[in-house]
N, CA, C and O atoms as a Tinker XYZ file with bonds, in Angstrom:
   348  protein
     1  N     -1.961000   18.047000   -6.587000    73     2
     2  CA    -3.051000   17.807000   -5.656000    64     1     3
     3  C     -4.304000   17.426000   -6.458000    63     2     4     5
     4  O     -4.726000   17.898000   -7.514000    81     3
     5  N     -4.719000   16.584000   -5.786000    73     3     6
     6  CA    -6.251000   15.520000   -6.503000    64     5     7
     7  C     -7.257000   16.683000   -5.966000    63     6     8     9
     8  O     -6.882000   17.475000   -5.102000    81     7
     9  N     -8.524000   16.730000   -6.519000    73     7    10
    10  CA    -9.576000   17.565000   -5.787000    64     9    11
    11  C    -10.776000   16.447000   -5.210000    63    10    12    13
    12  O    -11.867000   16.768000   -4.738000    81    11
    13  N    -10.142000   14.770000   -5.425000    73    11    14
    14  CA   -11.034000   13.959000   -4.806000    64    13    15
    15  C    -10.511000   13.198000   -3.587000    63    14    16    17
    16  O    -11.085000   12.218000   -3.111000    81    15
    17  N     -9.095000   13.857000   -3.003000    73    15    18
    18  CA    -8.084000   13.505000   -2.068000    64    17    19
    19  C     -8.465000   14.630000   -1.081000    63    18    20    21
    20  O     -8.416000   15.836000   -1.323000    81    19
    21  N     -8.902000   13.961000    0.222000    73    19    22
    22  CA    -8.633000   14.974000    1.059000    64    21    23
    23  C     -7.317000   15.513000    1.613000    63    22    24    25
    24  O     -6.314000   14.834000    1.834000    81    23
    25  N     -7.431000   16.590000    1.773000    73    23    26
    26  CA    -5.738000   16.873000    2.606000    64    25    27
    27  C     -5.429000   15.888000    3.582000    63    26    28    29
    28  O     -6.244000   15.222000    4.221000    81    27
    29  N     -4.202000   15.845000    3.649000    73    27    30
    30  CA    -3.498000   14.702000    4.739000    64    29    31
    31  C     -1.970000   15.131000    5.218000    63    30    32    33
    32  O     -1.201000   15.633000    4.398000    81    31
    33  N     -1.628000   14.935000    6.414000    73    31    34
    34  CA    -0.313000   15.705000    6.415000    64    33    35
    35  C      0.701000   14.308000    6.088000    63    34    36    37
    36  O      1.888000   14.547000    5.869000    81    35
    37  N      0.327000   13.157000    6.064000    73    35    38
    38  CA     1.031000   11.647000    5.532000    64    37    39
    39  C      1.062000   11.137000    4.044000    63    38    40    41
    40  O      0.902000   11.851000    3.054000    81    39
    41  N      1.251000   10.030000    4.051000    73    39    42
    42  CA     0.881000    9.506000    2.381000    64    41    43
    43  C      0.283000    8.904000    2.190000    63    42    44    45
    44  O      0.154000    7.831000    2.779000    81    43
    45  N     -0.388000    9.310000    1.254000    73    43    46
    46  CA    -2.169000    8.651000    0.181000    64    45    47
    47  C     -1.393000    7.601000   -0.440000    63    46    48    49
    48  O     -0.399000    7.766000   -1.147000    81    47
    49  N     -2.049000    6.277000   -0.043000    73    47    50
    50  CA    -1.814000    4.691000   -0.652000    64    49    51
    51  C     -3.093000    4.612000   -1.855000    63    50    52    53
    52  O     -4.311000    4.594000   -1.677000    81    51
    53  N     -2.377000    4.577000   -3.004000    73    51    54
    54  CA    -3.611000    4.652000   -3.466000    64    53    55
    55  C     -3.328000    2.459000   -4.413000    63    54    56    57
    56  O     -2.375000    2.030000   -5.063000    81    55
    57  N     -4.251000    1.963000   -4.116000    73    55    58
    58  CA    -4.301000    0.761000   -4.393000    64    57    59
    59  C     -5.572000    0.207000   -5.269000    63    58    60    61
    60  O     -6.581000   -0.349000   -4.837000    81    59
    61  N     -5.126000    0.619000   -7.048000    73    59    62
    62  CA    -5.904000    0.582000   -7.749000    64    61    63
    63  C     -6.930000   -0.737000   -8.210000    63    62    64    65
    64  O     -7.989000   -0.784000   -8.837000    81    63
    65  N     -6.244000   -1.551000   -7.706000    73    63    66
    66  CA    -6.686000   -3.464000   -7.581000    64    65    67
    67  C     -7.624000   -3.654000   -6.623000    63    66    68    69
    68  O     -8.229000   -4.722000   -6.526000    81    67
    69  N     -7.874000   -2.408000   -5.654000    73    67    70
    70  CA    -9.124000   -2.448000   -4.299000    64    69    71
    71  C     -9.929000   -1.798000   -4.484000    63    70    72    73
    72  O    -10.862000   -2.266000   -3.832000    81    71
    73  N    -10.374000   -0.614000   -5.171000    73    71    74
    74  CA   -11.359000   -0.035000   -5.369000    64    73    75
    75  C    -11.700000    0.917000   -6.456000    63    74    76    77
    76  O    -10.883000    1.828000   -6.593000    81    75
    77  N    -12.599000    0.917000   -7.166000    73    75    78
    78  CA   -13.120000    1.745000   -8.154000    64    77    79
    79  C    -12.623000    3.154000   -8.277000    63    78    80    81
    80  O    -12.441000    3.876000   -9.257000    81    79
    81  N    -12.444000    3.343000   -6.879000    73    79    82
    82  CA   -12.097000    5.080000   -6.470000    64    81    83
    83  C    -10.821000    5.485000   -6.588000    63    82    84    85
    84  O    -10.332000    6.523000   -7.035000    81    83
    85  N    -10.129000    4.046000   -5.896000    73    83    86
    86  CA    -8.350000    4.185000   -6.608000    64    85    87
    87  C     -8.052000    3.875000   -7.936000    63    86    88    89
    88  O     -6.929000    4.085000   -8.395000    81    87
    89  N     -9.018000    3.364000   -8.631000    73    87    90
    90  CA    -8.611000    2.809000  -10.127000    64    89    91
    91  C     -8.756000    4.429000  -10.962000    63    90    92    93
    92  O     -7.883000    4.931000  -11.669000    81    91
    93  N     -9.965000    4.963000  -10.671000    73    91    94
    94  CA   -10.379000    6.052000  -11.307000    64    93    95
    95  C     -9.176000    7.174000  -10.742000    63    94    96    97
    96  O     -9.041000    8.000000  -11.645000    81    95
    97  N     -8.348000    7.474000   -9.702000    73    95    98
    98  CA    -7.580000    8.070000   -9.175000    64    97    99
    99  C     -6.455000    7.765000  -10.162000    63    98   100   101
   100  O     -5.870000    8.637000  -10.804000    81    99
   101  N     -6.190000    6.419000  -10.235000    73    99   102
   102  CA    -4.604000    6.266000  -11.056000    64   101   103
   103  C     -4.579000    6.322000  -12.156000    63   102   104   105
   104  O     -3.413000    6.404000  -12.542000    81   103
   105  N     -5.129000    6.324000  -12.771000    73   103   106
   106  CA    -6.180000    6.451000  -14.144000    64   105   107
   107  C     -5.970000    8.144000  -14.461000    63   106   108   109
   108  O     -5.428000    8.601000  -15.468000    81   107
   109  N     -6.507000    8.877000  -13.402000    73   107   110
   110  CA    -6.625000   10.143000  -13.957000    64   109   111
   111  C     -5.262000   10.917000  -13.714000    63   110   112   113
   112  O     -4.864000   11.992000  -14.163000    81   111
   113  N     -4.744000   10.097000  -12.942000    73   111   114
   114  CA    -2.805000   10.855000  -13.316000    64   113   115
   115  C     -2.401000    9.727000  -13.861000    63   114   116   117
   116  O     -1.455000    9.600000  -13.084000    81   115
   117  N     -2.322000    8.877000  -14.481000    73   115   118
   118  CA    -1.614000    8.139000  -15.786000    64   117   119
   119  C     -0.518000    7.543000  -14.652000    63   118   120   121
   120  O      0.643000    7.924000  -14.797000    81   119
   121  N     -0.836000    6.559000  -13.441000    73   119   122
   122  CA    -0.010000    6.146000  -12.483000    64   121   123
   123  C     -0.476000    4.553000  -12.938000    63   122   124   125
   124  O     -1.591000    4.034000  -12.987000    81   123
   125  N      1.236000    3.885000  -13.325000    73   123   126
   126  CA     0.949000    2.622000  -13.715000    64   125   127
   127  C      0.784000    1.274000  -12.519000    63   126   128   129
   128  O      1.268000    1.162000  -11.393000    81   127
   129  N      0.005000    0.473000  -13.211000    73   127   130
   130  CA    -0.853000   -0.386000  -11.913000    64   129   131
   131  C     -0.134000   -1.598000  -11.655000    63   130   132   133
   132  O     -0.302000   -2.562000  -12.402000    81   131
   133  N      0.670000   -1.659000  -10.653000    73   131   134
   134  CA     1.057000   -2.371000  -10.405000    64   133   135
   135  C      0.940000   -3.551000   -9.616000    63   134   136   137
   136  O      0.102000   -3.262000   -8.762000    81   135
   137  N      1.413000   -5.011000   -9.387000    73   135   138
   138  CA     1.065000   -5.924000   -8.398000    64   137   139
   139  C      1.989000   -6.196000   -8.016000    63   138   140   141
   140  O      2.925000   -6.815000   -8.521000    81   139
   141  N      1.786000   -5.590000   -6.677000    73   139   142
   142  CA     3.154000   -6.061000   -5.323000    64   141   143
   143  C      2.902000   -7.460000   -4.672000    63   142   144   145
   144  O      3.873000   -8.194000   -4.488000    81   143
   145  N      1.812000   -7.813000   -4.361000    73   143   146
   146  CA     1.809000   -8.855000   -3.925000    64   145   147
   147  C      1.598000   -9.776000   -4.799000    63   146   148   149
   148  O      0.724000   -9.432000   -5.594000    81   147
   149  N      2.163000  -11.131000   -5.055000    73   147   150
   150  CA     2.128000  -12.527000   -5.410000    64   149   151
   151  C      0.652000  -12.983000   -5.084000    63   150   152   153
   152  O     -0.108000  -12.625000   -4.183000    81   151
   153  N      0.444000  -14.196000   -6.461000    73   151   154
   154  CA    -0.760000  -14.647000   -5.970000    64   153   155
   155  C     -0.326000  -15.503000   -4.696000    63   154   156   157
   156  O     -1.148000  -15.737000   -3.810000    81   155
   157  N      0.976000  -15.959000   -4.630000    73   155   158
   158  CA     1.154000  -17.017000   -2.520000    64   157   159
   159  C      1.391000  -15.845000   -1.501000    63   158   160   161
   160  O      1.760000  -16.221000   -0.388000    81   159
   161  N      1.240000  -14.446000   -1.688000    73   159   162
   162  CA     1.121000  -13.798000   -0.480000    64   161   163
   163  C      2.541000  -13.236000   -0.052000    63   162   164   165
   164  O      2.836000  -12.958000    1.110000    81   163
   165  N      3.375000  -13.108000   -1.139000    73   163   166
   166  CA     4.728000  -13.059000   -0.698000    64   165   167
   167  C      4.980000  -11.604000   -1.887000    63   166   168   169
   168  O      4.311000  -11.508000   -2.916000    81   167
   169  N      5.807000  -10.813000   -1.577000    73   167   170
   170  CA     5.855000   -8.844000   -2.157000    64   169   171
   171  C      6.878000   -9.561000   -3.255000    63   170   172   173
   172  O      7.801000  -10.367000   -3.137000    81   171
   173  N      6.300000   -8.915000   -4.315000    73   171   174
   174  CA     6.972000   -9.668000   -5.738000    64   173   175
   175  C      7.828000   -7.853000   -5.991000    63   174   176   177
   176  O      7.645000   -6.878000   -5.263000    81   175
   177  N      8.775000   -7.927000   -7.298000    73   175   178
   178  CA     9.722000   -7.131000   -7.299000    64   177   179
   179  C      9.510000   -5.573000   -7.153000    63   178   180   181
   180  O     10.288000   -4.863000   -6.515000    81   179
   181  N      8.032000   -4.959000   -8.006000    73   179   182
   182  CA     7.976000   -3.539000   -7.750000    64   181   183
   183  C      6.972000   -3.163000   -6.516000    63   182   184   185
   184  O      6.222000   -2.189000   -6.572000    81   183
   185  N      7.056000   -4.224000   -5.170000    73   183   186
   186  CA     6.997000   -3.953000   -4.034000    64   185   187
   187  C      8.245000   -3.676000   -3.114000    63   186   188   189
   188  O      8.173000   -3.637000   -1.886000    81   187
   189  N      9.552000   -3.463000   -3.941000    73   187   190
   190  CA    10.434000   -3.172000   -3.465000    64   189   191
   191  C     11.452000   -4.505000   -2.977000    63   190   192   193
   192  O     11.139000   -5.322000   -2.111000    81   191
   193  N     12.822000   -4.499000   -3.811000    73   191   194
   194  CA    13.614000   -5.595000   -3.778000    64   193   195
   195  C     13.883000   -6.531000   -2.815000    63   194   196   197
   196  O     13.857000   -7.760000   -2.881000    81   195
   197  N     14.185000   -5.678000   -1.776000    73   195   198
   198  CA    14.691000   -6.089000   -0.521000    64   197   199
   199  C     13.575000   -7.066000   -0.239000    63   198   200   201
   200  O     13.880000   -8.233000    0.006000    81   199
   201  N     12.404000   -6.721000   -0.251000    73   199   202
   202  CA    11.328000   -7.350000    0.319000    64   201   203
   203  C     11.049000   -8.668000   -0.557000    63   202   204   205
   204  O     10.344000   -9.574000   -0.112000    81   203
   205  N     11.698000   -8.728000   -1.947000    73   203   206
   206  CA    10.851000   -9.850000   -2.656000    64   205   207
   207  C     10.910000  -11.312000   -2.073000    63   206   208   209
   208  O     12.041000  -11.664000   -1.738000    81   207
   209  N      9.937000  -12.192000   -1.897000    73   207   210
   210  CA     9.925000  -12.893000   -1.227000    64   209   211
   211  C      9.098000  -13.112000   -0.385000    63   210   212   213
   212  O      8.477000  -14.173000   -0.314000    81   211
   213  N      8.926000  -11.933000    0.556000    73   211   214
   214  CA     8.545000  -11.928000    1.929000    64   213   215
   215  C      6.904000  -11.614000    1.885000    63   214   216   217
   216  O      6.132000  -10.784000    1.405000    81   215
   217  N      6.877000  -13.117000    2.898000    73   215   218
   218  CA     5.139000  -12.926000    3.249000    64   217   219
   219  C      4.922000  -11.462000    3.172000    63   218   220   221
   220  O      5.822000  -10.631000    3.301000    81   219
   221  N      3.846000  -11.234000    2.983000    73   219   222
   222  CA     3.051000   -9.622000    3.418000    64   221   223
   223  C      3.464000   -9.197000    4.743000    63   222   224   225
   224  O      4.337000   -8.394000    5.072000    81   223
   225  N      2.450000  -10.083000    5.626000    73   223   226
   226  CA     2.633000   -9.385000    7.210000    64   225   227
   227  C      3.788000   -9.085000    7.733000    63   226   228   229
   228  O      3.943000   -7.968000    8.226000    81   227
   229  N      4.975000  -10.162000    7.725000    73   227   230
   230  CA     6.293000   -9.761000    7.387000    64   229   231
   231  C      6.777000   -8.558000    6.810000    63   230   232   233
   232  O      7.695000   -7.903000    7.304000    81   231
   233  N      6.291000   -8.319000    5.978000    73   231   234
   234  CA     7.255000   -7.545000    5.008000    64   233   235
   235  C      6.812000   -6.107000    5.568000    63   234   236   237
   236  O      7.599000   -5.161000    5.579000    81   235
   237  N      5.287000   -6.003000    6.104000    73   235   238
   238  CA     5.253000   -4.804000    7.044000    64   237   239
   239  C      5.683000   -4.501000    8.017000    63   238   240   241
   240  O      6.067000   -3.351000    8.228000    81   239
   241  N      5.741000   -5.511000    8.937000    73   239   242
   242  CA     6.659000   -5.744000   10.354000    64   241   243
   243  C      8.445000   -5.012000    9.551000    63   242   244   245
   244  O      9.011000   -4.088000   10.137000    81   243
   245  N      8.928000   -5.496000    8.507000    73   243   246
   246  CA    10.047000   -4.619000    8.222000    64   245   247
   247  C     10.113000   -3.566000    7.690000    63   246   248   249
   248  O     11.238000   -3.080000    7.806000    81   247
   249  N      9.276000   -2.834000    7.030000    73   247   250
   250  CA     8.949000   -1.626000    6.259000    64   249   251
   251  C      8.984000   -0.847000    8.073000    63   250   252   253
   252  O      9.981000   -0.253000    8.483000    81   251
   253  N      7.918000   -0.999000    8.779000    73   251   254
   254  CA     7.467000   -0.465000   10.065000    64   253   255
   255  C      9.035000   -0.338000   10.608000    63   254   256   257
   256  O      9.455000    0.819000   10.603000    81   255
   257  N      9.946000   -1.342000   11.068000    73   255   258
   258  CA    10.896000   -1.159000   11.852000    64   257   259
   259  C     12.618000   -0.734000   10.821000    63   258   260   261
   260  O     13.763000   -0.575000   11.244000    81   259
   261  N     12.006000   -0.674000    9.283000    73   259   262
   262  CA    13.259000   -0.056000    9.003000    64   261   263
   263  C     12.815000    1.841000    8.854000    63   262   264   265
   264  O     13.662000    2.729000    8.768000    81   263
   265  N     11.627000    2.011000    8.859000    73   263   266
   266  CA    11.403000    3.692000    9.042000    64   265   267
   267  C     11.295000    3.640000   10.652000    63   266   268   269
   268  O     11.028000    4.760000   11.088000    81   267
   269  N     11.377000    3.021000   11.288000    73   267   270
   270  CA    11.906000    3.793000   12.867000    64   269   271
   271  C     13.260000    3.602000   12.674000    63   270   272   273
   272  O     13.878000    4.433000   13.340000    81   271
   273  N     14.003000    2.855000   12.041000    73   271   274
   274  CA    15.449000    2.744000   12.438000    64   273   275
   275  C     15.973000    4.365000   11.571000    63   274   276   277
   276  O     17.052000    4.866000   11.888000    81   275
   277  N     15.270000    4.892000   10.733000    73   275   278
   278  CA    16.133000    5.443000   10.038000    64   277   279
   279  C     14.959000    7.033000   10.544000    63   278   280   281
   280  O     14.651000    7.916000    9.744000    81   279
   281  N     14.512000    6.986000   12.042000    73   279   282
   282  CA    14.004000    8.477000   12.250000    64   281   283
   283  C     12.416000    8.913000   11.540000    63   282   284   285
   284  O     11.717000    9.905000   11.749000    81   283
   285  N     12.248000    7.987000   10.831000    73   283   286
   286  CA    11.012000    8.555000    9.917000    64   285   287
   287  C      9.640000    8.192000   10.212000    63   286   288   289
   288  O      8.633000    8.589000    9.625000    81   287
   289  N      9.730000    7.255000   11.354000    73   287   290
   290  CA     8.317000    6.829000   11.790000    64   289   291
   291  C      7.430000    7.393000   12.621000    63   290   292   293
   292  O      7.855000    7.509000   13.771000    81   291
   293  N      6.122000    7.863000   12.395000    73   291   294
   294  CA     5.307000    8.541000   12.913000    64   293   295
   295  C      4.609000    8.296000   13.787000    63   294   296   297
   296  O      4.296000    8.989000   14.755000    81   295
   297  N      4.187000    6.846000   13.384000    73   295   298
   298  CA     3.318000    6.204000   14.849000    64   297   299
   299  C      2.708000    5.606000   13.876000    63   298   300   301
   300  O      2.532000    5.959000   12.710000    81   299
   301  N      2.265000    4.269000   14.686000    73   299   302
   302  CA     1.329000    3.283000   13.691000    64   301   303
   303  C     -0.185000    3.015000   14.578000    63   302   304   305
   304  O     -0.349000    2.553000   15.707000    81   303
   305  N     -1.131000    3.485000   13.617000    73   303   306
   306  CA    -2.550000    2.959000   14.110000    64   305   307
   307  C     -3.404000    2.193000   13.408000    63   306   308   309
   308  O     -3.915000    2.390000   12.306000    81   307
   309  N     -3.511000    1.224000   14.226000    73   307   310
   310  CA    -4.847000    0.621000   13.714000    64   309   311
   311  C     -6.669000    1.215000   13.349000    63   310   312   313
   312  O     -7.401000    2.038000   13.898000    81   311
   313  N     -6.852000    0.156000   11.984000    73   311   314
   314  CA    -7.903000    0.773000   11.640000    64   313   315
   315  C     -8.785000    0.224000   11.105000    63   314   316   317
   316  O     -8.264000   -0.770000   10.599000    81   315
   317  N    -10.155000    0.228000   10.809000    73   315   318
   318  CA   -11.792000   -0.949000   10.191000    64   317   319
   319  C    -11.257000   -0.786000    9.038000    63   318   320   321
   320  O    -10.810000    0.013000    8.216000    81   319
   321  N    -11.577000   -2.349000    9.415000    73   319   322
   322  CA   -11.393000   -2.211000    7.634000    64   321   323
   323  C    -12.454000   -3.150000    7.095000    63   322   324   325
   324  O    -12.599000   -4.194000    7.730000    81   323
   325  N    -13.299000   -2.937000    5.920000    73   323   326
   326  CA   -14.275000   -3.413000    5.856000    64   325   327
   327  C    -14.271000   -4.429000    4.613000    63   326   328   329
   328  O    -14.676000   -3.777000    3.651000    81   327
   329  N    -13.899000   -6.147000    4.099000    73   327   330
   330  CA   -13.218000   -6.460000    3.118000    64   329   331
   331  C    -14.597000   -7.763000    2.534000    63   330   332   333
   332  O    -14.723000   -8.972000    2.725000    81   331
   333  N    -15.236000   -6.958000    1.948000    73   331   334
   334  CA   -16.785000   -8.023000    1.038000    64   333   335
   335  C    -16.058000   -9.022000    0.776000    63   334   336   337
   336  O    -14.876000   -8.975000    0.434000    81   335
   337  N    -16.977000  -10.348000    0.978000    73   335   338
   338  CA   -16.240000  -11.480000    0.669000    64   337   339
   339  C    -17.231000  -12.142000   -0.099000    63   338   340   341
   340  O    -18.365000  -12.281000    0.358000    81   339
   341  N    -16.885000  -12.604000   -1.329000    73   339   342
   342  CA   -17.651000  -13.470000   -2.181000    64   341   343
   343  C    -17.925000  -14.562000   -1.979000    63   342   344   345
   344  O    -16.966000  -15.319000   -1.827000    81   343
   345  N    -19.568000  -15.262000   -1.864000    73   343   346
   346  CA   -19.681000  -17.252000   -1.525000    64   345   347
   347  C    -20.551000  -17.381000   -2.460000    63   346   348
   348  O    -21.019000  -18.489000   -2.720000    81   347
């Protein structure tokens, strides 16, 4: 347990390529940084095999409907998301 993680009864995504707070998080448990997504938008190999290939949005649409097929899905909600854009 992190003491900069709040409790959660789900799983902490921690995505060290998005923010300072996840870099410093993976960093301080020695969690190696990986890139799932391709620079064309498509889940490259340590986003999980099955998926390599597959657009993003896709590839959630199957992540989402292979954890209901197999009992494990909790419910999906939408949420702000706030993404600075550089001009």
């Amino acid at each position: 347990c992190d003491p900069g993680v709040s409790p959660s009864p789900g799983a902490v995504k921690v995505t060290p390529g998005h923010s300072p707070q996840d870099l410093a998080l993976a960093r301080a448990h020695a969690l190696p940084l990986l890139s799932v997504i391709a620079d064309d938008g498509t889940l490259c190999p340590p986003g999980g095999g099955w998926l390599q290939g597959v657009p993003r949005f896709e590839a959630r649409a199957q992540v989402v409907a292979a954890l209901a097929q197999r009992g494990l899905l909790r419910g999906v909600t939408d949420h702000a998301m706030t993404l600075p854009l550089c001009r």
